[in-house]
C-alpha positions in Angstrom: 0.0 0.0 0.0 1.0 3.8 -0.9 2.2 5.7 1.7 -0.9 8.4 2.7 -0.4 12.2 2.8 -2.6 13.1 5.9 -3.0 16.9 5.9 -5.6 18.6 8.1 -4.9 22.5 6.5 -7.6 24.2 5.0 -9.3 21.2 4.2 -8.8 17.8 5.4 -7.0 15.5 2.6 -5.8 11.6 2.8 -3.9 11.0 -0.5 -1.6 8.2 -1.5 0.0 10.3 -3.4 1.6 13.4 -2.0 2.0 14.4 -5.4 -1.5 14.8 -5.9 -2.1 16.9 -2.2 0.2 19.2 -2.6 -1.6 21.4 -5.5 -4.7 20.0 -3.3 -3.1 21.5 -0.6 -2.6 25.1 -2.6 -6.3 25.3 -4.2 -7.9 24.9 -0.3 -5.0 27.2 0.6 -6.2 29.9 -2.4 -10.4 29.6 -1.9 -10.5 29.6 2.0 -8.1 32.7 1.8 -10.7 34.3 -1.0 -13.3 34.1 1.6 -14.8 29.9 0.8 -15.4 27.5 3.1 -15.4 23.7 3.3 -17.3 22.4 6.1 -15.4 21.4 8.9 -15.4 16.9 9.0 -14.8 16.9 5.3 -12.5 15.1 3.8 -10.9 15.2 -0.1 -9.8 11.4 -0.6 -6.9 10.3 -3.5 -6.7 7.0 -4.0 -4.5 6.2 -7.2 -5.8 8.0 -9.7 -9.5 8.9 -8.0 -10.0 12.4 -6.1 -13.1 12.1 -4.4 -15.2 13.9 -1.3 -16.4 12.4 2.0 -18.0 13.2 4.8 -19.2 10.8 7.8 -21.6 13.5 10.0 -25.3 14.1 8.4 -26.2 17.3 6.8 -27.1 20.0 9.5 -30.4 21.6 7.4 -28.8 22.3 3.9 -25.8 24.0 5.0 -23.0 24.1 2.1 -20.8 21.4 2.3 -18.4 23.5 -0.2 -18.5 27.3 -0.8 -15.9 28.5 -3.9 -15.4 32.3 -4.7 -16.8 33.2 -8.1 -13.4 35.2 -8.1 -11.5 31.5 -7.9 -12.8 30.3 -10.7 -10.7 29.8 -13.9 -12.1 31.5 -17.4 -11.1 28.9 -19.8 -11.1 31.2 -22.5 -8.3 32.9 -20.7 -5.9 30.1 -21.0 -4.6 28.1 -23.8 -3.6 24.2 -22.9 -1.7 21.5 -24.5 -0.4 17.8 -23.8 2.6 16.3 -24.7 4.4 13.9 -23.2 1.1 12.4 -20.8 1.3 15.6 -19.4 -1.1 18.8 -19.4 0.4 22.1 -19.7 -1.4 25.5 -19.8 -0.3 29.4 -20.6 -2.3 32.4 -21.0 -3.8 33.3 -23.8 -2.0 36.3 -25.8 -5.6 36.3 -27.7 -8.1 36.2 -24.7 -9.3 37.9 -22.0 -7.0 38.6 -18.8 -7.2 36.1 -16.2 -6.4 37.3 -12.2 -3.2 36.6 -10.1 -5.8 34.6 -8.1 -7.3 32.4 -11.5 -4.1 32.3 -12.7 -2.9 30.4 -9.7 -6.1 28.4 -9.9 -5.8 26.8 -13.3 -2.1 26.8 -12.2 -2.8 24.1 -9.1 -5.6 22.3 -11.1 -3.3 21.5 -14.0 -0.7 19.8 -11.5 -3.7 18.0 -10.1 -4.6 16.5 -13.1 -1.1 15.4 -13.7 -0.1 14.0 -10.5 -3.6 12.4 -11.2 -2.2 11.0 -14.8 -5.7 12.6 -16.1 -4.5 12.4 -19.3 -3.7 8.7 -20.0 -6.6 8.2 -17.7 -9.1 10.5 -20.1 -7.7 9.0 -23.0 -8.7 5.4 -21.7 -12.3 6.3 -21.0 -13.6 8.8 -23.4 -15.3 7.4 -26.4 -13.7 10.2 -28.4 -10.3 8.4 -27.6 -10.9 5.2 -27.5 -13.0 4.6 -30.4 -11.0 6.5 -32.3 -11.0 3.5 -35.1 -14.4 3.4 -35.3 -16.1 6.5 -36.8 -19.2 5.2 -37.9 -19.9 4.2 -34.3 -19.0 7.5 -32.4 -21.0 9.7 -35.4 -24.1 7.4 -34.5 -23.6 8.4 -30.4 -23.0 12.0 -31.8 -26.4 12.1 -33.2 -28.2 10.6 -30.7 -27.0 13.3 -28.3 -26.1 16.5 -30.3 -24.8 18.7 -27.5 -24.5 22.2 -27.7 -20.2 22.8 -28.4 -19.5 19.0 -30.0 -19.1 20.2 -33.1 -15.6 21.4 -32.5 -15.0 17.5 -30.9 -16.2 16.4 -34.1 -14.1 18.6 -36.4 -11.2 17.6 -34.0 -11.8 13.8 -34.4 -12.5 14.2 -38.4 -9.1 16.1 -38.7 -7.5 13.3 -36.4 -5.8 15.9 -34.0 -5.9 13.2 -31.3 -4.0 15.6 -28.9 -6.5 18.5 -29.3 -9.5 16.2 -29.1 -8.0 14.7 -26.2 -7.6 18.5 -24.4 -11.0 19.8 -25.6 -13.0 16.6 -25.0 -11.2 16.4 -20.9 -11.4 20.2 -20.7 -16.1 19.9 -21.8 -16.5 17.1 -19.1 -14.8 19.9 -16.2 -16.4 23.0 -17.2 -19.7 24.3 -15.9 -21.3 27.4 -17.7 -21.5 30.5 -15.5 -23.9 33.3 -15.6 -22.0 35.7 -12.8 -25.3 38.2 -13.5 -28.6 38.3 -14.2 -29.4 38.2 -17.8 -24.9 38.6 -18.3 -23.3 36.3 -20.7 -22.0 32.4 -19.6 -18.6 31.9 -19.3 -17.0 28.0 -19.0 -15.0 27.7 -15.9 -13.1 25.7 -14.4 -14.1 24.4 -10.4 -11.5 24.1 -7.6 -11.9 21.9 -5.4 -16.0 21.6 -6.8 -14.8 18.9 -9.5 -13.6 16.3 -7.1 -17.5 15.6 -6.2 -18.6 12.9 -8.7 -22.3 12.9 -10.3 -25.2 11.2 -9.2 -28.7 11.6 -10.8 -30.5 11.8 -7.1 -28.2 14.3 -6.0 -28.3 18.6 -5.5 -26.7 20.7 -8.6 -24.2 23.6 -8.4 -26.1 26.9 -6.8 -25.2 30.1 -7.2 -25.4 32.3 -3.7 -24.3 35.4 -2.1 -21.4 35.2 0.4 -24.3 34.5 3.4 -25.3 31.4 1.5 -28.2 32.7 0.2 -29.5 32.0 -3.4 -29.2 34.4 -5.7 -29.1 34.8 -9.5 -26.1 37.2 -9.1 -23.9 35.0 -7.7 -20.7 35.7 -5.7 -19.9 31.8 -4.4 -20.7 28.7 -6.1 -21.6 26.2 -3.9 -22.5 22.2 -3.5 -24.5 21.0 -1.0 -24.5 17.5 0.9 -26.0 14.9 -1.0 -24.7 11.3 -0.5 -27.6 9.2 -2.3 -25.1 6.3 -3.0 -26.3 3.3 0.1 -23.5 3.1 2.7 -21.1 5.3 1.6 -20.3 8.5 2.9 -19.1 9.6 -0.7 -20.7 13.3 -1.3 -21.7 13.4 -5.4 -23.6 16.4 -7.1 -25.4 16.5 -9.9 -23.7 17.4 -13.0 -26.5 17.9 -15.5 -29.7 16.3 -16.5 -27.7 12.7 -17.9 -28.5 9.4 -19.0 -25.9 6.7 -19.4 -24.9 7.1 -23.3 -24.9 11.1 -22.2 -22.6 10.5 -19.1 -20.2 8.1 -21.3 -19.8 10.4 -24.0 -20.0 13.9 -22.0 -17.8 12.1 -19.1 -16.5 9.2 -19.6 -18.3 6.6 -17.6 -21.7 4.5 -17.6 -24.3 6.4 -15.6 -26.4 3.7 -13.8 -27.9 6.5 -11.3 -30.3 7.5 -13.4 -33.7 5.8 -14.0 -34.6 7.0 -17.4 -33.2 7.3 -21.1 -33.5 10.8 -22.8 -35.3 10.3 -26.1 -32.8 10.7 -29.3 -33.2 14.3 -31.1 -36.2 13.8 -33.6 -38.2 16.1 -36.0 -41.7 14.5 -35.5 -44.8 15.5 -38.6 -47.7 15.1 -37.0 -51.3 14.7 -38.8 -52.7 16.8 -36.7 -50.9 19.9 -38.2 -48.3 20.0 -35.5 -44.9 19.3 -36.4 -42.7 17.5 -33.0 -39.0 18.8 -32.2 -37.0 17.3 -29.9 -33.6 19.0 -29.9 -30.0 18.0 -28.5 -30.2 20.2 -25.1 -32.0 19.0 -22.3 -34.4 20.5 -19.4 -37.6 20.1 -16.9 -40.7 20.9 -17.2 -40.9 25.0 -15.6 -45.3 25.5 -16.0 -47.1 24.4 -12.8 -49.2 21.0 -13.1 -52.7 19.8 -11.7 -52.4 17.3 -8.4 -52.6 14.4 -11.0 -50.3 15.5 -13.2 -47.8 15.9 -10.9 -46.0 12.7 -10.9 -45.7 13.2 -14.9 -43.2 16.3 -14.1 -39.9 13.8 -14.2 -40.5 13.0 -17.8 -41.9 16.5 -18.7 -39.0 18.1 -21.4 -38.9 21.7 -21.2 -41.4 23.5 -23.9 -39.2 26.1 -26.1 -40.6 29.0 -27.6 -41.2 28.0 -31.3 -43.7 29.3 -34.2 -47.3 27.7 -33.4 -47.1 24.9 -36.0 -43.5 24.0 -34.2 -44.0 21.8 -30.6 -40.5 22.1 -29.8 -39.2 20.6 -26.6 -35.7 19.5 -25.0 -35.2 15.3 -25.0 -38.0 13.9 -22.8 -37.0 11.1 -20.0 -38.1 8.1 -21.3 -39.4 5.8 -17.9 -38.4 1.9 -18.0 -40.9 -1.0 -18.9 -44.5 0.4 -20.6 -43.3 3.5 -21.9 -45.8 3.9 -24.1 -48.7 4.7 -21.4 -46.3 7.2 -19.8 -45.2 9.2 -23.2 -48.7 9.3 -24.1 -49.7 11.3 -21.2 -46.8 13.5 -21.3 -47.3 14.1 -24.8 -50.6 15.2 -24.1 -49.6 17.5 -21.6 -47.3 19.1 -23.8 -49.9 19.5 -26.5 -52.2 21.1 -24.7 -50.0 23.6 -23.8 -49.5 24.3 -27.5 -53.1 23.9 -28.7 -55.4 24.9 -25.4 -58.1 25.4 -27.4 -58.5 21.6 -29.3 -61.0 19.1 -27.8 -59.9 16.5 -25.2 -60.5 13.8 -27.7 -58.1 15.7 -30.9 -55.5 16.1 -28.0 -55.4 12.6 -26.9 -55.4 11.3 -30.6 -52.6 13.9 -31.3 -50.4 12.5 -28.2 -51.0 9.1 -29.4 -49.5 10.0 -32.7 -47.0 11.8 -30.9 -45.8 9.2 -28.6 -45.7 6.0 -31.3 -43.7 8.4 -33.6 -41.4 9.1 -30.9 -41.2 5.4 -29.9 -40.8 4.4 -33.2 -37.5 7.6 -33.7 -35.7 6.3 -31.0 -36.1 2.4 -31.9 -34.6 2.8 -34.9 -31.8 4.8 -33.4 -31.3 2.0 -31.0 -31.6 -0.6 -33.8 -28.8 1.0 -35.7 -26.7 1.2 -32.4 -27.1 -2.6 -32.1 -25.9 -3.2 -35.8 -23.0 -0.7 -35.4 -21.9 -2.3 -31.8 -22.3 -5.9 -33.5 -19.7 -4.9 -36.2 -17.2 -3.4 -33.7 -17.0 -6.3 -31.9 -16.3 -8.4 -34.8 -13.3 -6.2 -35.6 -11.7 -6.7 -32.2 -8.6 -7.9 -31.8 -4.8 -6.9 -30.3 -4.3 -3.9 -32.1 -7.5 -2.2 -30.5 -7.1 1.3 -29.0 -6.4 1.1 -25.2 -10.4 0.7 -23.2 -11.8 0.6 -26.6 -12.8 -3.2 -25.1 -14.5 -1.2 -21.9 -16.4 1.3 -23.9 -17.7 -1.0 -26.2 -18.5 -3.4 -23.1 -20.6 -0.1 -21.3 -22.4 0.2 -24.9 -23.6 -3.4 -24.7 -25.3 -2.7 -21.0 -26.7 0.4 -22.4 -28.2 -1.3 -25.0 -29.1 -4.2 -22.4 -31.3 -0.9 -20.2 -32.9 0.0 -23.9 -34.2 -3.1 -23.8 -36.5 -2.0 -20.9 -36.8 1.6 -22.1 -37.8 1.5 -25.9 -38.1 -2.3 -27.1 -40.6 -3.2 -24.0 -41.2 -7.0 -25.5 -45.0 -6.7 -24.1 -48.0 -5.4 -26.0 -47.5 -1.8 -26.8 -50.1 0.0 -24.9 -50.5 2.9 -28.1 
């Protein structure tokens, strides 16, 4: 066993590799002296190449368990970085805007965490982008399933087979989180001290912006997590990174989410006979409108409705439940339809959401079809020359496509 780096600082750490506390050390150093806070009993744990967060007493009532400085957090537009060697570098940008002393020494500790880390050969084992990097066909088909907002540089990356930028830019997506320091101000991506070391969880709290009392707010001077450990018997604290399935998560982040108990629905452009024309687009949301009593337990698979012209029913992906998902996408469809069209008759709203919900069935069946036939002939071109955990991606594929089997090819009698 590793000798452990025990430092109490700050914030508490237990590494096995001093290595890997030191910048540790230096980012709880930088955001406690910027006026954060991590709550006293919790501990930042290194094992190999994992960095994750613990904590052993209960929540006290929602307090934050870590508070980060807007002011702490790195623009990555500021910075340029690079890889070489298995090793991330970074230098500011001559091009971008200025970074502080205090971001500056940010990115500064964060890039020496990911290397004492070995983030880079790790990220290049577990990303899809990486490690099917043979198999084109197959990553474009998971590309189009998902269409994120900011893949198409990924994808130009990939095409142009600059495996070192792709291998920056695609690590760099699955760290940054889109602030919005002001009300109705421009996002910027930033980096998150300390913040990145909680893992996701589908059950758990998101990212909140709040004044320097803790309080919510819009404006936001502190970013901070709250305790959520929804994982049985451990005292591992997790956040919620974004609304994710598990072929989401793998390509976003690298790793098979099994927390979450639905499937988005693929992207679709749906005709309708009723006159209405279904879009489901790439981003994802909730359902924001308020609901009847017994529509409430719909509002998990409710998609956000976007503003679109009145022939256009545009919504994010909806959550598709397991087992008879047909009963459930009915009803939601219907929901969403009557928000569109108030004024139709219960009976042309039901018939439309019926229409709706087979045709959107029926979109993300052949989706998963394809997947199956694309995943079939990857396999048969295994062998020893295969890209290092192309075999695991390709292995967390086949139990996605295992949980589809619940979600979208439901052997029983279609309820439509």
């Amino acid at each position: 066993m590793s000798p452990r780096d025990v430092r109490s600082g700050p914030i508490a750490i237990d590494a096995d590799r001093p290595d890997a506390a030191e910048p540790l050390h230096r980012l709880g150093n930088l955001v406690v002296q910027a006026g954060g806070r991590v709550r006293p009993g919790t501990s930042f744990r290194v094992r190999g190449g994992a960095l994750t967060v613990h904590r052993r007493e209960p929540d006290p009532q929602g307090a934050p368990l870590i508070t980060v400085p807007v002011a702490c957090l790195p623009p990555t537009g500021a910075f340029c970085f690079t890889v070489a060697r298995g090793r991330f570098d970074v230098r500011a940008r001559a091009d971008g805007p200025a970074a502080t002393p205090v971001q500056t020494r940010a990115v500064r500790a964060l890039v020496d965490l990911y290397n004492a880390l070995d983030k880079p050969r790790w990220w290049a084992r577990q990303s899809p982008w990486l490690t099917l990097w043979n198999d084109p066909e197959l990553l474009s088909h998971l590309v189009h399933g998902d269409r994120p907002f900011g893949r198409p540089a990924e994808v130009g990356l990939y095409r142009a087979g600059a495996w070192e930028r792709l291998l920056v830019k695609s690590f760099l997506s699955a760290r940054v989180f889109a602030l919005r320091a002001a009300v109705r101000g421009p996002c910027v991506e930033v980096l998150l001290p300390l913040l990145d070391a909680l893992d996701h969880h589908a059950d758990a709290h998101r990212f909140q912006r709040t004044d320097r009392a803790g309080r919510p707010e819009q404006s936001a001077a502190m970013l901070t997590a709250r305790q959520a450990q929804p994982v049985p018997d451990s005292d591992a604290c997790r956040v919620t990174y974004n609304l994710l399935d598990g072929q989401q998560a793998l390509l976003h982040y690298g790793f098979l989410d099994t927390s979450a108990t639905f499937a988005l629905s693929v992207p679709a452009r749906l005709p309708l006979a009723c006159g209405l024309t279904l879009v489901v687009v790439g981003s994802v949301g909730r359902y924001r409108d308020p609901l009847p009593a017994e529509r409430e337990p719909l509002r998990p698979h409710l998609p956000r409705v976007l503003n679109a012209p009145p022939e256009i029913l545009a919504v994010t992906r909806p959550p598709l439940p397991p087992g008879r998902a047909g009963a459930t996408l009915h009803a939601v469809t219907e929901v969403l339809i009557e928000a569109k069209r108030p004024d139709w008759s219960v009976d042309r709203r039901s018939e439309a959401a019926g229409q709706a919900a087979r045709a959107l069935l029926d979109a993300n069946r052949r989706y998963y079809a394809r997947l199956a036939d694309l995943l079939a002939a990857a396999h048969s071109r295994s062998g020893r020359g295969d890209v290092p955990g192309r075999c695991a991606t390709l292995a967390a594929l086949d139990s996605w496509m295992a949980r589809m089997d619940r979600h979208v090819f439901d052997p029983r009698p279609n309820p439509l």
